[in-house]
Structures are given as structure tokens and as C-alpha cells.
VOBA-1610 file (N, C-alpha, C; in pm, whole numbers, padded with zeros to 5 digits, always signed):
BEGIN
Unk+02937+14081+08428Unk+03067+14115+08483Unk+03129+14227+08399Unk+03182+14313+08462Unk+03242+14434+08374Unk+03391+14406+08339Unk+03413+14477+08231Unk+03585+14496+08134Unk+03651+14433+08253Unk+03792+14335+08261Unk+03868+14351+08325Unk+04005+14327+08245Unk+04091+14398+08310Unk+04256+14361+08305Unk+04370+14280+08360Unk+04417+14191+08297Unk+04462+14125+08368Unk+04580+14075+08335Unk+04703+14115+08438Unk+04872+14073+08397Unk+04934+14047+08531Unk+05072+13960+08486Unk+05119+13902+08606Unk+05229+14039+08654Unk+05214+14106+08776Unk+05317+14179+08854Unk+05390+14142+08925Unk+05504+14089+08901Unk+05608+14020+09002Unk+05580+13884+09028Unk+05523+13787+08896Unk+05464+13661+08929Unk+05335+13623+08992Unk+05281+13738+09042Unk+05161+13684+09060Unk+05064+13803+09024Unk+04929+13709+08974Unk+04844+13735+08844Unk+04749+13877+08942Unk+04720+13941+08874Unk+04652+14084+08904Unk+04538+14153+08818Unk+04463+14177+08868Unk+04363+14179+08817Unk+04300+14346+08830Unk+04244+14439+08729Unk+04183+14572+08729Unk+04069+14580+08664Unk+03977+14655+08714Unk+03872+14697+08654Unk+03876+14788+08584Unk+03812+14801+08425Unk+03846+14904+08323Unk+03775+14971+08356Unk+03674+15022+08382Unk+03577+15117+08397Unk+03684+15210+08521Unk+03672+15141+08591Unk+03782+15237+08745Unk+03888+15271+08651Unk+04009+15205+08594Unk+04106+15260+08494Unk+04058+15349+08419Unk+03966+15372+08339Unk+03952+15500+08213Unk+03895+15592+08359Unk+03863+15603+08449Unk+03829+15712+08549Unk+03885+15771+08602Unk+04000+15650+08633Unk+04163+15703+08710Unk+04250+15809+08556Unk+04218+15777+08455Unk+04289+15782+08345Unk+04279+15979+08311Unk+04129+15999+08353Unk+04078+16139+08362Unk+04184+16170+08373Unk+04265+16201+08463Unk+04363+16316+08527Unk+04488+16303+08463Unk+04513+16234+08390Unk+04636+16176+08340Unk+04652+16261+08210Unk+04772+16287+08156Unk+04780+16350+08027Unk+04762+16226+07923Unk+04711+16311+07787Unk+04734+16233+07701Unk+04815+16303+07571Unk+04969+16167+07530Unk+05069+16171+07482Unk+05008+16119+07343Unk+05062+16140+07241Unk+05118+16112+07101Unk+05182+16030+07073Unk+05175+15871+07077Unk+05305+15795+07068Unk+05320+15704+06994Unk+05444+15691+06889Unk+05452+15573+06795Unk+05383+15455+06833Unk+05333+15421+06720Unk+05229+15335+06750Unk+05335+15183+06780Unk+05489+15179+06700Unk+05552+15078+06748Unk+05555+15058+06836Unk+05578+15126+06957Unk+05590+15088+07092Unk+05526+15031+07117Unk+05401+14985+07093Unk+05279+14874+07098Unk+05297+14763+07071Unk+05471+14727+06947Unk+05466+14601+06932Unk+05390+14487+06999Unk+05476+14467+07108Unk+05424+14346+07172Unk+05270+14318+07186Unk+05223+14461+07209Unk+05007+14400+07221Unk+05006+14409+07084Unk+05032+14433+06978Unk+04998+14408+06853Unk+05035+14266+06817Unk+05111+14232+06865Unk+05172+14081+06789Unk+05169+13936+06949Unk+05059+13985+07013Unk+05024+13894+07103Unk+04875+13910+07124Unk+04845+13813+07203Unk+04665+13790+07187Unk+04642+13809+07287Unk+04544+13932+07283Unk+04504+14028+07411Unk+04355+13909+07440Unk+04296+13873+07333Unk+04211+13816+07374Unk+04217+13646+07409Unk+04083+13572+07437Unk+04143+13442+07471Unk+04121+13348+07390Unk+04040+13382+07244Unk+04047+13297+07151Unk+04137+13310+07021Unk+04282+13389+07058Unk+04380+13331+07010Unk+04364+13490+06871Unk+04279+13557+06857Unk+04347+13666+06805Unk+04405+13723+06856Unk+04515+13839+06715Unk+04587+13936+06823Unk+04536+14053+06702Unk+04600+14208+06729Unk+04591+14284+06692Unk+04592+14347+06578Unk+04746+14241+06560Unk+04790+14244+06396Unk+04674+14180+06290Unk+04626+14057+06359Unk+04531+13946+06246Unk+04393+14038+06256Unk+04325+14148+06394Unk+04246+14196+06305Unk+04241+14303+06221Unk+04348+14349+06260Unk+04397+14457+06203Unk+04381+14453+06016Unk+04483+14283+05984Unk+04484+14279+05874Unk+04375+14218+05772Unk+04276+14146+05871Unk+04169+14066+05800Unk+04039+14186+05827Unk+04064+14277+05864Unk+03891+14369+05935Unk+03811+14309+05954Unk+03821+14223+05987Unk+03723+14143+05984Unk+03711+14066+06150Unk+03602+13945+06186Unk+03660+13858+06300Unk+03564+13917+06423Unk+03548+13848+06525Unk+03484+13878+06663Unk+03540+14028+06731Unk+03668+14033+06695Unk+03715+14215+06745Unk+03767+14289+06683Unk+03655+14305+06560Unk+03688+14381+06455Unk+03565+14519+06482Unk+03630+14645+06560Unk+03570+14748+06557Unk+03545+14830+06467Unk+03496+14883+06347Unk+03504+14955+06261Unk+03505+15109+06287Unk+03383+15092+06386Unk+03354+15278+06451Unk+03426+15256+06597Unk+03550+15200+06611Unk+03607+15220+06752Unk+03641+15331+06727Unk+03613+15447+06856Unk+03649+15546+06831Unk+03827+15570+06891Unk+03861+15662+06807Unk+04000+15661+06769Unk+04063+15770+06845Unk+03941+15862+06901Unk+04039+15992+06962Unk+04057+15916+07097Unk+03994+15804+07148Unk+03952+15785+07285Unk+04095+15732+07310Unk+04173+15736+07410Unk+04330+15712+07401Unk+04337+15562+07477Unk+04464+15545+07443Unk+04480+15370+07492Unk+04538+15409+07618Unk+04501+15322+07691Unk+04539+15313+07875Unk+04657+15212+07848Unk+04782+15253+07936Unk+04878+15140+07888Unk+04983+15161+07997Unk+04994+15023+08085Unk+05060+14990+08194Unk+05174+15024+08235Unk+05269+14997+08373Unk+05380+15069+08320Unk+05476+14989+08268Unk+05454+14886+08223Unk+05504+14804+08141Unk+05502+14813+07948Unk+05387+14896+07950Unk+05372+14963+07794Unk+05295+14850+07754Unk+05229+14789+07790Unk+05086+14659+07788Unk+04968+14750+07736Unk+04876+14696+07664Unk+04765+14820+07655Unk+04661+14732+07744Unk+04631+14826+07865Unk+04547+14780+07947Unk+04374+14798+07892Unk+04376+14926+07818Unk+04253+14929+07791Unk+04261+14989+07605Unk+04172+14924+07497Unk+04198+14978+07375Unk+04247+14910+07275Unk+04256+14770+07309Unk+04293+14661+07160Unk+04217+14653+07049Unk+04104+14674+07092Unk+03980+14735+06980Unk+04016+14826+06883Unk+04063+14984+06977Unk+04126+15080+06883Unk+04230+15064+06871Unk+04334+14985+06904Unk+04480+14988+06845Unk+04497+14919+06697Unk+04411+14805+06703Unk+04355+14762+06588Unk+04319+14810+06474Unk+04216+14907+06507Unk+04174+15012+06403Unk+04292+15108+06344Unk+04354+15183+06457Unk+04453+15246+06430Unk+04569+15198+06293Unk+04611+15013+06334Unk+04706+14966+06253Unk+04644+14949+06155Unk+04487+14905+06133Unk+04404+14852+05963Unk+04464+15001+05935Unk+04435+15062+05973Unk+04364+15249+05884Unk+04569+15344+05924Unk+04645+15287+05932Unk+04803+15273+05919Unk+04829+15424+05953Unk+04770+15439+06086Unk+04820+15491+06145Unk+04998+15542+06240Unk+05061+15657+06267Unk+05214+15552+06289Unk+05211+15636+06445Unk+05099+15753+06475Unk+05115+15754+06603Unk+04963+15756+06653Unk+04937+15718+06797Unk+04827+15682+06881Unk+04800+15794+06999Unk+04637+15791+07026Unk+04669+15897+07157Unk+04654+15795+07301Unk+04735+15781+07389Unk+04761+15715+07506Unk+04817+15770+07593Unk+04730+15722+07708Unk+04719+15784+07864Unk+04817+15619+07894Unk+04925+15706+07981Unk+05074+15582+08064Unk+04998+15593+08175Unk+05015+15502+08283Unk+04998+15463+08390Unk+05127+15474+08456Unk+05227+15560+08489Unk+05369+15522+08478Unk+05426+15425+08645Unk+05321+15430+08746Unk+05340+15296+08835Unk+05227+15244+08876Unk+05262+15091+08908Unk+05136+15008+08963Unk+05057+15080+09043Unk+05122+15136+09129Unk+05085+15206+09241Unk+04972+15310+09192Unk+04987+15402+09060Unk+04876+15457+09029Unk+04747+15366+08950Unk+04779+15235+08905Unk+04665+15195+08887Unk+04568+15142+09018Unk+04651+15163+09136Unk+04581+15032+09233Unk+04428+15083+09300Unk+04375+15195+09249Unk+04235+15214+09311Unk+04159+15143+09175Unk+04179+15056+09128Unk+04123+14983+09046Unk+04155+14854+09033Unk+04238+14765+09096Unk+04280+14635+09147Unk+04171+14563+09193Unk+04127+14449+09181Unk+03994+14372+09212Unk+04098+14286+09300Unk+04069+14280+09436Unk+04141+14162+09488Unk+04052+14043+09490Unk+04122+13993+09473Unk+04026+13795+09497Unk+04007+13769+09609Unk+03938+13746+09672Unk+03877+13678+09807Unk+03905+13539+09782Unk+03999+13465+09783Unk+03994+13291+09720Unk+04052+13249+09858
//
């Protein structure tokens, strides 16, 4: 199964494919941006066994501890300011104290939606 993304839009849960996102992402500029604005994916657990960004950030260590994530590759980030794609390198970014990031905005749902997986349920 390939990368997916996944956050609730208006209460109900939504789902994107990363590969389609970094494709859609091509055309998009990429900005310079305090890496604070990331708070929240830094200090919440992108993944599902309970790390977050900050703990690998500060231990380098752990199951999503990238060392050679590459760093020019920019973070994809919702229009909610969520990092849809890049917890790997945001990570890296905060170990190696970085204070700005390169990231491609998504600035509406509407431009992520050729990458939406609908559920057949």
C-alpha cells in the first residue's frame, strides 16, 4: 500500500495519497517558513506508535529517525498548516536546529482533491 494522509475535514475522516500530493505539489511554489509554524506536527504524533517530531528530533534516534532525509525536498502542508507530507524531514530539520524550512502550502482542500482516495465502504 502506498504513503497515505490522513485528517478529519469538517468531521469526517479523509484520506490522500502522497505520491499524487508531491505531483500535485510540482506546480506549487516553494516558500521559506519558520519552522514554528509547525508547532503543532512537531509536538503531536504524526505517527501511530505514539512518536512525535520533537522526541525524534531530540533522541536521533527511534523507528523515524532519518539521518539522510533529504532536507532541500520541501514539506507538503495542508491548508490547515498540518504537514501532510515530510515528518521525517521536519524532524531532521529540528535535531540539526534549523529555524526556517522549505514548504510547498496547499492553500485549499479543493487543490489537494486529485489525490483524495475515496472509500468504497
Amino acid at each position: 500500500m502506498s504513503e497515505v494522509f490522513t485528517r478529519k475535514v469538517d468531521g469526517v475522516e479523509q484520506v490522500w495519497d502522497v505520491a499524487t500530493l508531491r505531483q500535485l505539489s510540482r506546480d506549487l511554489p516553494v516558500n521559506q517558513e519558520p519552522i514554528e509554524l509547525f508547532h503543532s506536527s512537531i509536538e503531536t504524533t504524526p505517527w501511530d506508535d505514539g512518536w512525535t517530531c520533537a522526541k525524534v528530533a531530540y533522541e536521533q534516534a527511534g523507528p523515524h529517525w532519518r539521518p539522510h532525509a533529504d532536507l532541500t525536498d520541501p514539506l507538503l502542508i495542508d491548508p490547515e498548516g498540518w504537514v501532510a507530507d515530510g515528518n521525517h524531514r521536519l524532524a531532521r530539520h529540528l535535531a540539526e536546529g534549523h529555524t526556517v524550512v522549505p514548504v510547498v502550502w496547499f492553500e485549499t482542500w479543493e487543490a489537494m482533491k486529485l489525490a483524495r482516495i475515496i472509500n468504497a465502504d
